[in-house]
N, CA, C and O of each residue as an XYZ file, in Angstrom:
876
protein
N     111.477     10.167    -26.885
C     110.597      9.622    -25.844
C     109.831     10.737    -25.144
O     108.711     10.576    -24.660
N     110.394     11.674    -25.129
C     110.131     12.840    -23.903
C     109.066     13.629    -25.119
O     108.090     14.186    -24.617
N     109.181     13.712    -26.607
C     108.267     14.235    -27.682
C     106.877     13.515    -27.141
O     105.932     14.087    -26.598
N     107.015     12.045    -27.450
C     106.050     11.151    -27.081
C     105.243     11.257    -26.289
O     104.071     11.049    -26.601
N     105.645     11.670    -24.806
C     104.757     12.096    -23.340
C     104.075     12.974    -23.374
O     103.018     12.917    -22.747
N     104.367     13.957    -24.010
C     103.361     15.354    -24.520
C     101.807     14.800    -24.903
O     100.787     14.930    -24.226
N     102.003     14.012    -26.469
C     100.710     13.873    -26.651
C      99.924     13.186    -25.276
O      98.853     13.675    -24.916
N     100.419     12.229    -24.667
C      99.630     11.439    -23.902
C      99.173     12.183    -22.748
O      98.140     11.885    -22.147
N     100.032     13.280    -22.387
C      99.969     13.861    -21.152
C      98.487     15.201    -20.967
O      97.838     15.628    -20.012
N      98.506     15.571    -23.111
C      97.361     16.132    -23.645
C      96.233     15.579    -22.938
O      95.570     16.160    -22.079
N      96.042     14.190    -23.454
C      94.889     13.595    -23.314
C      94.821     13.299    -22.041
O      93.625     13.058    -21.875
N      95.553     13.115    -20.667
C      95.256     12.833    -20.283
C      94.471     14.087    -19.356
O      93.637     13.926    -18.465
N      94.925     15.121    -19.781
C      94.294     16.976    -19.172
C      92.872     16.632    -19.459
O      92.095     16.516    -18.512
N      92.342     16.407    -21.055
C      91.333     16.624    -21.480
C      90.341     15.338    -21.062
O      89.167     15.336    -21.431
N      90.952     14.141    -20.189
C      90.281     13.210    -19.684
C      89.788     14.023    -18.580
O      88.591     14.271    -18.431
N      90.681     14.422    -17.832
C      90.333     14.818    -16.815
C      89.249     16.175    -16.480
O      88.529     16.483    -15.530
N      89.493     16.624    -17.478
C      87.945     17.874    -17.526
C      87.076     18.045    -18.212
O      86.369     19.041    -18.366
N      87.056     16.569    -18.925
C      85.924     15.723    -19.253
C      85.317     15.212    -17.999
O      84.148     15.473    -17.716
N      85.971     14.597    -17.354
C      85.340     13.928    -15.969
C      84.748     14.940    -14.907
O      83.666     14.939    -14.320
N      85.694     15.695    -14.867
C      85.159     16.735    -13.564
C      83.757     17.661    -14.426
O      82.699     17.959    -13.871
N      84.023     17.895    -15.494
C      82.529     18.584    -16.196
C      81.216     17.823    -16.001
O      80.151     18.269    -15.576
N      81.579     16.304    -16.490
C      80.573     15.540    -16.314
C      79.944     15.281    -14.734
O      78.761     15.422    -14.426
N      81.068     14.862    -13.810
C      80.688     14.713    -12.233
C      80.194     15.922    -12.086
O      79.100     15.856    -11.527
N      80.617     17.354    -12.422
C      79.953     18.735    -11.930
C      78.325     19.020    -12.248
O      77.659     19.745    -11.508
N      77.843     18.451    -13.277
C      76.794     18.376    -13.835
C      75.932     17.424    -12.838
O      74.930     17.901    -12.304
N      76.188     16.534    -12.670
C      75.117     15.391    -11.977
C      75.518     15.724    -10.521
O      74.789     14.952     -9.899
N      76.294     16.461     -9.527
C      76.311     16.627     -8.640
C      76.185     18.025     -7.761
O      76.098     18.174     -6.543
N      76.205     18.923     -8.758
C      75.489     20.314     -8.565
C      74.203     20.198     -8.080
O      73.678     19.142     -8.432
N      73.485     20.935     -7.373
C      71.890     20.822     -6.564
C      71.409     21.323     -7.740
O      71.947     22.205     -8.410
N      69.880     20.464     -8.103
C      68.810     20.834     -8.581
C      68.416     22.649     -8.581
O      68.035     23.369     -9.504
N      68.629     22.879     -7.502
C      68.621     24.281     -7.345
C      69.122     25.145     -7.163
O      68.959     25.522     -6.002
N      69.965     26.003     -7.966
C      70.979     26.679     -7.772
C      71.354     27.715     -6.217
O      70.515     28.344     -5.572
N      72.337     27.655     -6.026
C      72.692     27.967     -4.398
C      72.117     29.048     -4.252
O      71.191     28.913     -3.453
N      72.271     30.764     -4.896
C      71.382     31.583     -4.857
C      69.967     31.882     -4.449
O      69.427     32.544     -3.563
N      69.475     30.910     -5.743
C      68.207     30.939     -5.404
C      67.677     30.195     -4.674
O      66.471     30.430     -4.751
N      67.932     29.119     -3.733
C      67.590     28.322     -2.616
C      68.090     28.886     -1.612
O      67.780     28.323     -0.563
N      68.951     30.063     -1.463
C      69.429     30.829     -0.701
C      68.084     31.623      0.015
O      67.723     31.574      1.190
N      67.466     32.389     -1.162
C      66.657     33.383     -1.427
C      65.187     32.613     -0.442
O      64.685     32.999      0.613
N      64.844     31.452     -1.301
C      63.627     30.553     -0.477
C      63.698     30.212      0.453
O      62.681     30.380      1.126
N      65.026     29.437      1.224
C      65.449     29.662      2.681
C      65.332     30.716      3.662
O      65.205     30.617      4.883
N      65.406     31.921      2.797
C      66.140     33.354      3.690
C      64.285     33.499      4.137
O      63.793     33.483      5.265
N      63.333     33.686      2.312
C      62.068     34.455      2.758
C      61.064     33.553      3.038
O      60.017     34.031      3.475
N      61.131     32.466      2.901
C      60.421     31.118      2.673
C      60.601     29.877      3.693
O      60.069     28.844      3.286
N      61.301     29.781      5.036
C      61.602     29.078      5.727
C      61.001     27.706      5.711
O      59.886     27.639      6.227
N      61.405     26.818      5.322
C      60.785     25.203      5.316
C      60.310     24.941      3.955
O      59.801     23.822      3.889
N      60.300     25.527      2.941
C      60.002     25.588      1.664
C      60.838     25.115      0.432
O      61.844     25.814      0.556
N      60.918     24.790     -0.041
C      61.714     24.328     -1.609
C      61.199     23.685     -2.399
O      60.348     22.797     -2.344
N      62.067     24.438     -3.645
C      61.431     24.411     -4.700
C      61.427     22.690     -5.526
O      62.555     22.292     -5.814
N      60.829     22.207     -5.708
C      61.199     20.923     -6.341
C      60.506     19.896     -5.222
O      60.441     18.708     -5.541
N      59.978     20.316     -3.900
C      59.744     19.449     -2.900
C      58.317     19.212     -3.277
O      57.922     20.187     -3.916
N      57.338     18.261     -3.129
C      55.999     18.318     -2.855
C      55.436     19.058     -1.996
O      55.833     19.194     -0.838
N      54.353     19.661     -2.543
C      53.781     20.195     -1.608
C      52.983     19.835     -0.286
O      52.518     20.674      0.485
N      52.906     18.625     -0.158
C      52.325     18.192      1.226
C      53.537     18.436      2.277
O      53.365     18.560      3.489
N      55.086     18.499      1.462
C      56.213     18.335      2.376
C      56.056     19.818      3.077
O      56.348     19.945      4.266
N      55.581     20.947      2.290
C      55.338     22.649      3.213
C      54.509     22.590      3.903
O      54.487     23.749      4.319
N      53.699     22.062      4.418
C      52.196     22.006      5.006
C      52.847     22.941      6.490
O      52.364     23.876      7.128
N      53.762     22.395      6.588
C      54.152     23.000      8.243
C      54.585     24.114      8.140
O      54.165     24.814      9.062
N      55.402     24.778      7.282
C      56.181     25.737      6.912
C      54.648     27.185      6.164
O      54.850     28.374      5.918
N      53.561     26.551      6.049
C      52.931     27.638      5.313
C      51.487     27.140      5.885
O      50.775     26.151      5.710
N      51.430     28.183      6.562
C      49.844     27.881      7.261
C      48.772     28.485      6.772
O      48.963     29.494      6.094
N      47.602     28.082      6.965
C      46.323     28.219      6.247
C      46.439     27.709      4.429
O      46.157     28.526      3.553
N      46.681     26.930      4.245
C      47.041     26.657      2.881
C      45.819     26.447      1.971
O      44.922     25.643      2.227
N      45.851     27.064      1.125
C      44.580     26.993     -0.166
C      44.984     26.542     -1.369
O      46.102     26.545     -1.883
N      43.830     26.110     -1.802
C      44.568     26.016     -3.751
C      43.370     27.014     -4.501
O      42.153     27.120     -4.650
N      44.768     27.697     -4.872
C      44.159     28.684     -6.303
C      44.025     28.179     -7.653
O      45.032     27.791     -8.244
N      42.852     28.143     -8.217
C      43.064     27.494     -9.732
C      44.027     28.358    -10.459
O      44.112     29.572    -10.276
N      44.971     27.462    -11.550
C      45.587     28.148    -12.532
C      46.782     28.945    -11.734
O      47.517     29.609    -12.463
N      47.014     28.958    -10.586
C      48.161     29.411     -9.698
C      48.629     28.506     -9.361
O      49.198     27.822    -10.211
N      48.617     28.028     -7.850
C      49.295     27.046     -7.075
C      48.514     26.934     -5.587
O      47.297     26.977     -5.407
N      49.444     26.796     -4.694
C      48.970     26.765     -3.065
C      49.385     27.961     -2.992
O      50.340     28.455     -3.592
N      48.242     28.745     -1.807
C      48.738     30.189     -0.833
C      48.287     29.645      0.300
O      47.364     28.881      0.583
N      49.264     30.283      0.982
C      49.290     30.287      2.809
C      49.984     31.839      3.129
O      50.321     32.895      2.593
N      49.910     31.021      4.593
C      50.964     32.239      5.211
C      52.059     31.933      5.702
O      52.076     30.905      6.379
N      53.182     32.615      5.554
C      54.758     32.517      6.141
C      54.934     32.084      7.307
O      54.414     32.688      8.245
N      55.629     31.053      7.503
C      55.856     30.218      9.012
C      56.577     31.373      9.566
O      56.214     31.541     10.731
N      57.540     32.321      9.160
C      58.647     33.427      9.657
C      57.594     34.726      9.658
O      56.477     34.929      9.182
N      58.411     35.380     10.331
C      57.468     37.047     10.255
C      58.415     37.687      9.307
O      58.086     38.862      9.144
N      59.466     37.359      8.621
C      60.363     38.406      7.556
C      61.310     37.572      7.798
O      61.461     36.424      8.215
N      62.317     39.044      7.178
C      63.519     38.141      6.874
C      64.844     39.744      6.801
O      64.898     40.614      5.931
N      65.656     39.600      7.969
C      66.545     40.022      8.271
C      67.253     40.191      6.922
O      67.520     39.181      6.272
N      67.644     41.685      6.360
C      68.648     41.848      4.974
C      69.660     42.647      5.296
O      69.650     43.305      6.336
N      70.765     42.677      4.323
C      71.976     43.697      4.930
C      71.721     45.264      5.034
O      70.777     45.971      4.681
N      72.608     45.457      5.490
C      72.612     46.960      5.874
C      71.848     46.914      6.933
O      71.803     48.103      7.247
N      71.243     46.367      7.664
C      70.530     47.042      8.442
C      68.718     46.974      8.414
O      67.858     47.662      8.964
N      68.650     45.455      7.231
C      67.604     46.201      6.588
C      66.565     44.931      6.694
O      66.895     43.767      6.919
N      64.961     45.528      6.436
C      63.927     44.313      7.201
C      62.882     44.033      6.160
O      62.857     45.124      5.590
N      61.995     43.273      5.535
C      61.211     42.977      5.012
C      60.468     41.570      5.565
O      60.929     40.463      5.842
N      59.356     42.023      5.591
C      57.693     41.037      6.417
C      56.910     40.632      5.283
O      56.747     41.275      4.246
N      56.464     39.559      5.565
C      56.083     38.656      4.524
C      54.402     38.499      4.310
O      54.056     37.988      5.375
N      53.668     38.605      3.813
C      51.848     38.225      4.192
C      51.615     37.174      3.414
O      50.583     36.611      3.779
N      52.071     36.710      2.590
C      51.933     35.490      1.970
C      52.935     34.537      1.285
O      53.964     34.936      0.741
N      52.597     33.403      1.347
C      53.365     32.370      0.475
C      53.167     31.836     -0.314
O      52.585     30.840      0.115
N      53.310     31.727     -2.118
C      52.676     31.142     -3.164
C      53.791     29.826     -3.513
O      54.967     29.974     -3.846
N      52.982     28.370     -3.313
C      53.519     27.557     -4.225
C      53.081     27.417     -5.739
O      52.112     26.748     -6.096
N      53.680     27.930     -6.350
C      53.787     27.750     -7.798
C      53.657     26.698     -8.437
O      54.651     26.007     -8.214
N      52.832     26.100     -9.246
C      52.979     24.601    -10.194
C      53.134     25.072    -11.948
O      53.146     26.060    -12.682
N      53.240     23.485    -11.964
C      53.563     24.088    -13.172
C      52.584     24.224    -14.335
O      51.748     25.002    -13.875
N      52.207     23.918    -15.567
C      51.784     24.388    -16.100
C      50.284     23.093    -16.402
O      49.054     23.153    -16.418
N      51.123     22.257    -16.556
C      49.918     21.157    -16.503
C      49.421     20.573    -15.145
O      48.438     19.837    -15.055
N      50.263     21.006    -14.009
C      49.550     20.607    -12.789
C      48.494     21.668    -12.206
O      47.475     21.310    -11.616
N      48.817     22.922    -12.418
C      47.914     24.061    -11.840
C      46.202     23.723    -12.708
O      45.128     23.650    -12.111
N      46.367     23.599    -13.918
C      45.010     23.681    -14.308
C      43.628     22.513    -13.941
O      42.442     22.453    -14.266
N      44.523     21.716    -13.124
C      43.567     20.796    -12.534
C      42.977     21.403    -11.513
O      43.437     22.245    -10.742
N      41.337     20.644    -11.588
C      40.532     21.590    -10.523
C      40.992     21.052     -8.803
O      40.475     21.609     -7.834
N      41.757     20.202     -8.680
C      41.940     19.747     -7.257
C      43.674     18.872     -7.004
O      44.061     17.859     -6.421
N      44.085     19.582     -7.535
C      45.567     18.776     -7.505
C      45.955     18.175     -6.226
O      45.516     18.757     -5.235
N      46.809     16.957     -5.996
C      47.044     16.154     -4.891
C      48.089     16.430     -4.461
O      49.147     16.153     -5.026
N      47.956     17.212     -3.048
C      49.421     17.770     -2.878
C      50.277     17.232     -2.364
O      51.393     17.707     -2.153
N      49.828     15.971     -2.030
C      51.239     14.752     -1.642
C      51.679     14.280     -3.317
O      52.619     13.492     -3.427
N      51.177     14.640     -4.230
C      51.933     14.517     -5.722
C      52.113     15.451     -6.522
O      52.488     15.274     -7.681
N      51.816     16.809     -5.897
C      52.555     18.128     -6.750
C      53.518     18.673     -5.979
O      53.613     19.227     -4.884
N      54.390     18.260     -7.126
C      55.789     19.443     -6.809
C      55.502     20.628     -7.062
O      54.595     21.075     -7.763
N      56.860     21.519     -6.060
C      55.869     22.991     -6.380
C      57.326     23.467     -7.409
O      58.481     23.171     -7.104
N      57.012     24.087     -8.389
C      58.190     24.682     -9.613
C      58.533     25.604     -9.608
O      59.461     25.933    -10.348
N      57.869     26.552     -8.665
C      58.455     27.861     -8.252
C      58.165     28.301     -6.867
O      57.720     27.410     -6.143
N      58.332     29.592     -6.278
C      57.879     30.005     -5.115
C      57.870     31.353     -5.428
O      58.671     31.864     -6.211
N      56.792     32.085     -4.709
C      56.748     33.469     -4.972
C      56.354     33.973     -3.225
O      55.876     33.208     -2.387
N      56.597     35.000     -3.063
C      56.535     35.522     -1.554
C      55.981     36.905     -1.480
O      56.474     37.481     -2.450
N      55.247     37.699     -0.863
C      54.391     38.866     -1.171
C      54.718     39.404      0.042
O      54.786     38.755      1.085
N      54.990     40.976     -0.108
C      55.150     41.702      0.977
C      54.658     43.088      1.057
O      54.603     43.465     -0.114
N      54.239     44.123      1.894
C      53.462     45.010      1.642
C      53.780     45.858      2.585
O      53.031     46.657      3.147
N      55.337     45.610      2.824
C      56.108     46.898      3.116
C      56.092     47.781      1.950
O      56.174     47.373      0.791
N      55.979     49.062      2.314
C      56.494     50.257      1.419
C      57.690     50.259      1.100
O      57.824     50.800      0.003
N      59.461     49.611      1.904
C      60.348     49.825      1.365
C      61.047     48.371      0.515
O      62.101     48.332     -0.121
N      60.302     47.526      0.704
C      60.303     45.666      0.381
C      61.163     45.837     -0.704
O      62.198     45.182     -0.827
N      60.598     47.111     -1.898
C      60.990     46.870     -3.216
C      62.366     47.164     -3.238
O      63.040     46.408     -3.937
N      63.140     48.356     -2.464
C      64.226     49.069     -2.519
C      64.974     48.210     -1.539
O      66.069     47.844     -1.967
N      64.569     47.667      0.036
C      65.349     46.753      0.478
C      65.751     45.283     -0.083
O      66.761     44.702      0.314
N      64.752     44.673     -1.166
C      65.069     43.348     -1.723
C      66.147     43.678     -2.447
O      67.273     43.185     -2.392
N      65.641     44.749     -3.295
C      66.621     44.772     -4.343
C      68.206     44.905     -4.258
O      69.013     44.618     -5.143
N      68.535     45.548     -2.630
C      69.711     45.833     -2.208
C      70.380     44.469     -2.096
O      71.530     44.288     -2.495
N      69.477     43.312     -1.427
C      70.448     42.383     -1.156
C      70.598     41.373     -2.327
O      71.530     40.569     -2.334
N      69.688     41.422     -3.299
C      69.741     40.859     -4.513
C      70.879     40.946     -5.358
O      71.533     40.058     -5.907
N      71.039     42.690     -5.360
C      72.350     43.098     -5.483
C      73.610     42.450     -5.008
O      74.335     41.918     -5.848
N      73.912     42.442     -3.863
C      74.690     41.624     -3.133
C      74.825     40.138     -3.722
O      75.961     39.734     -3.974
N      73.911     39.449     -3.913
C      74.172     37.871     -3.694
C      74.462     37.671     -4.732
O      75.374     36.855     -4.868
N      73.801     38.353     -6.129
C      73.964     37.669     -7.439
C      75.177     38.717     -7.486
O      76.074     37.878     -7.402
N      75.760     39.761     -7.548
C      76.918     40.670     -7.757
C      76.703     40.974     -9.455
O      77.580     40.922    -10.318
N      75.337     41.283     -9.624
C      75.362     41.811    -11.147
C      73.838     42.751    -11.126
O      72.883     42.622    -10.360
N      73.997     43.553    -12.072
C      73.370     44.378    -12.529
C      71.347     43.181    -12.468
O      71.275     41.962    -12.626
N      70.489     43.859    -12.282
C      69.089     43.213    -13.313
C      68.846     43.372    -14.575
O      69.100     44.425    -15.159
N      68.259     42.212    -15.210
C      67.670     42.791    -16.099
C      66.192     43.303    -16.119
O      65.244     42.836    -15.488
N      66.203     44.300    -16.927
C      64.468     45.004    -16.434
C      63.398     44.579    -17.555
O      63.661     44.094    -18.655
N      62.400     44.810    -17.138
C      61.226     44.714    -17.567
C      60.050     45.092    -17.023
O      60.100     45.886    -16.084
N      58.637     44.565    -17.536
C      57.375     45.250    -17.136
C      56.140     43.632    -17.263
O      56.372     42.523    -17.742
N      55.007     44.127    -16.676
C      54.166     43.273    -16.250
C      53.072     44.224    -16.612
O      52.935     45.357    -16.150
N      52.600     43.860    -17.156
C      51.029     44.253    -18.006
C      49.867     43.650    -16.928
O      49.801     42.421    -16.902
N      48.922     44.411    -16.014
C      48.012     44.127    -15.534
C      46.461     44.055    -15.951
O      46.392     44.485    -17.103
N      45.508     43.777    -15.599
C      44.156     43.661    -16.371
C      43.623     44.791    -16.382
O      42.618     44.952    -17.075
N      44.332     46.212    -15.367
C      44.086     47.469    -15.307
C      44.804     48.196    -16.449
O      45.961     47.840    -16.676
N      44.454     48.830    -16.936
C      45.213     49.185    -18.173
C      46.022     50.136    -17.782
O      47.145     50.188    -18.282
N      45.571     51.187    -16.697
C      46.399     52.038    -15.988
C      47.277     51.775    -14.953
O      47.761     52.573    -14.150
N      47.487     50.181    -15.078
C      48.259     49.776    -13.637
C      49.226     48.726    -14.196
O      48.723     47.648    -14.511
N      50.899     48.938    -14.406
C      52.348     48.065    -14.543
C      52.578     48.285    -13.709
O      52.349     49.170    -12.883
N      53.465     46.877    -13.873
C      54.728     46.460    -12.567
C      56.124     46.206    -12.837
O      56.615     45.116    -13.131
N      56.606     47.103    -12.735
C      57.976     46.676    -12.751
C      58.787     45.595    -12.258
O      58.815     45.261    -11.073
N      59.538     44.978    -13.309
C      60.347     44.079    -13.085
C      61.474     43.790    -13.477
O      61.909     43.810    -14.629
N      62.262     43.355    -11.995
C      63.961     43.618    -12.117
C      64.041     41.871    -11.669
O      63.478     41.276    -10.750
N      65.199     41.262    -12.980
C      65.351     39.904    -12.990
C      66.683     40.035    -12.920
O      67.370     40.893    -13.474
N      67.236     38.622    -11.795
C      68.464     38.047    -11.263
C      68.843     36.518    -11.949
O      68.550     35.488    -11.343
N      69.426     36.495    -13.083
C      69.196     35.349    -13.163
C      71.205     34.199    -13.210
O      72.169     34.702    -13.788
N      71.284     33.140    -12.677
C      72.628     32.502    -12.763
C      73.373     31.780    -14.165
O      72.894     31.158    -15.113
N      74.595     32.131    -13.852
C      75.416     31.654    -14.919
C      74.681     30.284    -15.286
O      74.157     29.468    -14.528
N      74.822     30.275    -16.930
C      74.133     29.267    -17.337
C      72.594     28.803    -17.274
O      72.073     27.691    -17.355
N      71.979     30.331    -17.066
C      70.070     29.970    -17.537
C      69.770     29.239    -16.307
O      68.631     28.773    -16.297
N      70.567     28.980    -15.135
C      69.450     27.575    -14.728
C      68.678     28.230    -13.401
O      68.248     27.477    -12.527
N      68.532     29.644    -13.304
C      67.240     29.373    -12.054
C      68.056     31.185    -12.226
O      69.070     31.677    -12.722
N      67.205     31.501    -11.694
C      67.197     33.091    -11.331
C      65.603     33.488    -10.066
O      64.683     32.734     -9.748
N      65.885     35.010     -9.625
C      65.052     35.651     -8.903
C      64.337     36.561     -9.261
O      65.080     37.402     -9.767
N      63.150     36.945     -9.301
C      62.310     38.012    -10.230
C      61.765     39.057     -8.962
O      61.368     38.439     -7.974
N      61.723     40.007     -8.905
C      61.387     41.466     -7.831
C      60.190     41.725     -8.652
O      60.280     41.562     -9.869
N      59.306     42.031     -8.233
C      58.278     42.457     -8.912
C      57.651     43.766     -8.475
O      56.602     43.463     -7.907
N      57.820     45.160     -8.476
C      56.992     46.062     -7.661
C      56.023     47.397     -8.513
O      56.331     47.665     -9.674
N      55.043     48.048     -7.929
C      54.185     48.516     -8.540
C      54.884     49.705     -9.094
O      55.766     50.235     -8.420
N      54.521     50.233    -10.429
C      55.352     51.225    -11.476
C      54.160     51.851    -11.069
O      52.981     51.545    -10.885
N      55.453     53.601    -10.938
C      54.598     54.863    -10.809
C      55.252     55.973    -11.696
O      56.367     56.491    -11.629
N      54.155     56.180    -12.588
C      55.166     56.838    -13.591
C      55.692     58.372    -12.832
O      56.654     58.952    -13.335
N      55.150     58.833    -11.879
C      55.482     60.093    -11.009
C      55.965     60.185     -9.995
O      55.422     60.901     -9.153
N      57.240     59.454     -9.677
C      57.643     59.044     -8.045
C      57.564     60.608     -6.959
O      58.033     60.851     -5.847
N      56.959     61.205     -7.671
C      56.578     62.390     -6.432
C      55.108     62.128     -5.760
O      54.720     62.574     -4.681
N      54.502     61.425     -6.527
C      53.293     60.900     -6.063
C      53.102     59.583     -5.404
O      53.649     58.581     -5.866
N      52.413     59.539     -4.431
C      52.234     58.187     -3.934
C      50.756     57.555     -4.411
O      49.674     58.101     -4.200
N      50.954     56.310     -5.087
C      49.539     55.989     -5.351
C      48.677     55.160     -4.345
O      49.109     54.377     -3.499
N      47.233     55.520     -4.628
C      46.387     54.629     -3.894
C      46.484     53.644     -3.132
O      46.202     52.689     -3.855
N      46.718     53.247     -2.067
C      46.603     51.604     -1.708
C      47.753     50.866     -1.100
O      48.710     51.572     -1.416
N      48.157     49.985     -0.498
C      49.056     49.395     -0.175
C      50.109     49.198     -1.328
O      49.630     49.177     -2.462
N      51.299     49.069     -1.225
C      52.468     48.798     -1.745
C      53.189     47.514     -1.667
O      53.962     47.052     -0.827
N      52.826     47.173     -2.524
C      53.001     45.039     -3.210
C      54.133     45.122     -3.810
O      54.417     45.897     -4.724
N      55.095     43.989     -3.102
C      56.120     43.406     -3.754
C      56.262     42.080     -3.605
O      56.329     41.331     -2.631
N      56.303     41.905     -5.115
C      56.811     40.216     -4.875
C      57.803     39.468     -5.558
O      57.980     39.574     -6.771
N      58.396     38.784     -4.890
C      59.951     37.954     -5.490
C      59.350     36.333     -5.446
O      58.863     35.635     -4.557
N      59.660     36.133     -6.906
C      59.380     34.922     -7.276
C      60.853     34.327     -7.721
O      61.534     34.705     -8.675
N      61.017     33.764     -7.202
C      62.457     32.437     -7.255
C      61.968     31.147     -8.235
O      60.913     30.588     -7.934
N      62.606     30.757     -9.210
C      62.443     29.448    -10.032
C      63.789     29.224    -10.275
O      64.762     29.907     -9.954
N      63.701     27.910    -11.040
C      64.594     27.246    -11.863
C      64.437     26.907    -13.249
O      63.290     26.801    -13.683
N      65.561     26.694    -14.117
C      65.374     26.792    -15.458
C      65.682     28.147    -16.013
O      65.915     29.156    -15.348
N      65.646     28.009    -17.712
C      65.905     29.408    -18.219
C      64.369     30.340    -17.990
O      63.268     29.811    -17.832
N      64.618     31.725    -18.021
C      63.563     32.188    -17.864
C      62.806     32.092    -19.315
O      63.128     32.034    -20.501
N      61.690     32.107    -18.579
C      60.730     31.961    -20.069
C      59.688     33.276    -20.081
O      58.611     33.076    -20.643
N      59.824     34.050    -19.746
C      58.974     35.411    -19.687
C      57.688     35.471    -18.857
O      57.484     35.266    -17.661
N      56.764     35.868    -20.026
C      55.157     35.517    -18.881
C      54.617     33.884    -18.560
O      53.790     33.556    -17.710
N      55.400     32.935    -19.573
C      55.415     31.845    -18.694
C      55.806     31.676    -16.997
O      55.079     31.327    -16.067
N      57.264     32.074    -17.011
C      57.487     31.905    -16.017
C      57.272     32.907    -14.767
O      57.752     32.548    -13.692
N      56.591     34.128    -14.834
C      56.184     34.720    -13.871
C      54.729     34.644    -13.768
O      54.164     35.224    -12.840
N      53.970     33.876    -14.776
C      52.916     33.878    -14.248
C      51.869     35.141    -14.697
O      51.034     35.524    -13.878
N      51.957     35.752    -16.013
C      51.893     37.309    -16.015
C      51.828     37.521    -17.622
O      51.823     36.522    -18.342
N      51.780     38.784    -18.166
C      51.674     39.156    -19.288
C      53.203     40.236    -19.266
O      53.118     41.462    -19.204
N      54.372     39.573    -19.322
C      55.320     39.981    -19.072
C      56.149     40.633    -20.564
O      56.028     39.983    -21.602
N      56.898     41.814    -20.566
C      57.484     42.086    -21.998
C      58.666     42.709    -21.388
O      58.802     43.211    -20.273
N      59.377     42.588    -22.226
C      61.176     42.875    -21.781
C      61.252     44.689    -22.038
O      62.341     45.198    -21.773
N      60.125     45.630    -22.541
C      60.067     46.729    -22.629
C      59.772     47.579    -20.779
O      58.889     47.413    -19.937
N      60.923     48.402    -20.823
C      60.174     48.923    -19.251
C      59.039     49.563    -19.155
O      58.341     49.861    -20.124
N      58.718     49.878    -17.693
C      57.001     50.321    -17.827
C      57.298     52.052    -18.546
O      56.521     52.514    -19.381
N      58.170     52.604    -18.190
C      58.408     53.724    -18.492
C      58.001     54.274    -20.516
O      57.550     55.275    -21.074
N      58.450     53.056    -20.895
C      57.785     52.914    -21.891
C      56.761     53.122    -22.359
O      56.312     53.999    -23.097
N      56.198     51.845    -21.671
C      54.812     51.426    -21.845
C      53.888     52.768    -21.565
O      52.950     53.251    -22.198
N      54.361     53.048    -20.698
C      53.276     54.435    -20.169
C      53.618     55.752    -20.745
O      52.883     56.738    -20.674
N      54.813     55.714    -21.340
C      54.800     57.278    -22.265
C      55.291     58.113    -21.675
O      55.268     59.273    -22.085
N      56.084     57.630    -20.142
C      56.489     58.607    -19.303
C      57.424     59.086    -19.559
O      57.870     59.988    -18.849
């Protein structure tokens, strides 16, 4: 009898994490905690998956860019990071997706926005994001590069992405192949947050290759 209870007691384990796999799946957020972490922290009133008429308050002066999304400006002035540490925001990009952006006038009480990207033009944005990025995801990036229409001008890029493909964070900042030199011009960084597996220059929006710029430039 007591042989007997075994098998049943099998099945009844593998009922049970059958069930909890399945309930974990349909009751997990659309957007992984991280990265809605991230849009909360730099993005206040924003999310990803919401319509865009729902940000109107959260992102002021709002435009539509063809073949991009909506830009405004940050309802927040920055966003408090650890250590000690500060990054200020000058813009807010709602992201669409691929068949909604190319319309010449999209309806923003019926576009969802599929990503968010945030622009900052602190000089230390790139080295303070990356610290707390560090922190939240607790893993290494993976790197890469961003091919610009300047032939003399990449961007480095360091990707955060969560167990199981479903949404990660992208750092984006300007590559200098001579860090003893400071180049020309303000200093652009931008962190774009999505969901889904990453899909490369699809999903940043970019002429993106998994080779670093260091590469690319021969440095």
């Amino acid at each position: 009898m007591r042989l007997l209870s075994i098998p049943a007691m099998l099945v009844g384990i593998a009922v049970a994490i059958i069930f909890f796999k399945i309930y974990g799946a349909f009751t997990r957020p659309d957007v992984p905690r991280p990265v809605a972490f991230v849009v909360g922290k730099f993005a206040p009133g924003v999310e990803i998956g919401a319509k865009v008429a729902d940000a109107r308050r959260a992102v002021a002066a709002m435009t539509y860019v063809p073949h991009l999304g909506f830009v405004g400006l940050p309802g927040g002035t920055g966003a408090s990071l650890p250590a000690g540490g500060y990054a200020s925001f000058v813009q807010v990009r709602l992201l669409l997706d691929q068949a909604t952006r190319v319309k010449p006038h999209p309806d923003p009480a019926k576009s969802r926005i599929d990503a968010v990207e945030i622009v900052s033009a602190d000089a230390s944005a790139s080295t303070e994001i990356s610290q707390a990025l560090l922190m939240l995801f607790r893993r290494l990036p993976r790197n890469g590069c961003l091919r610009t229409s300047s032939e003399d001008r990449l961007r480095e890029v360091r990707l955060w992405t969560t167990p199981n493909d479903r949404g990660g964070v992208a750092l984006i900042s300007d590559f200098n192949a001579n860090p003893m030199t400071r180049t020309p011009g303000p200093m652009i960084t931008n962190v774009i947050a999505f969901t889904g597996k990453f899909d490369g220059g699809r999903t940043l929006r970019g002429n993106y290759t998994d080779m670093l710029c260091t590469q690319l430039s021969g440095a």
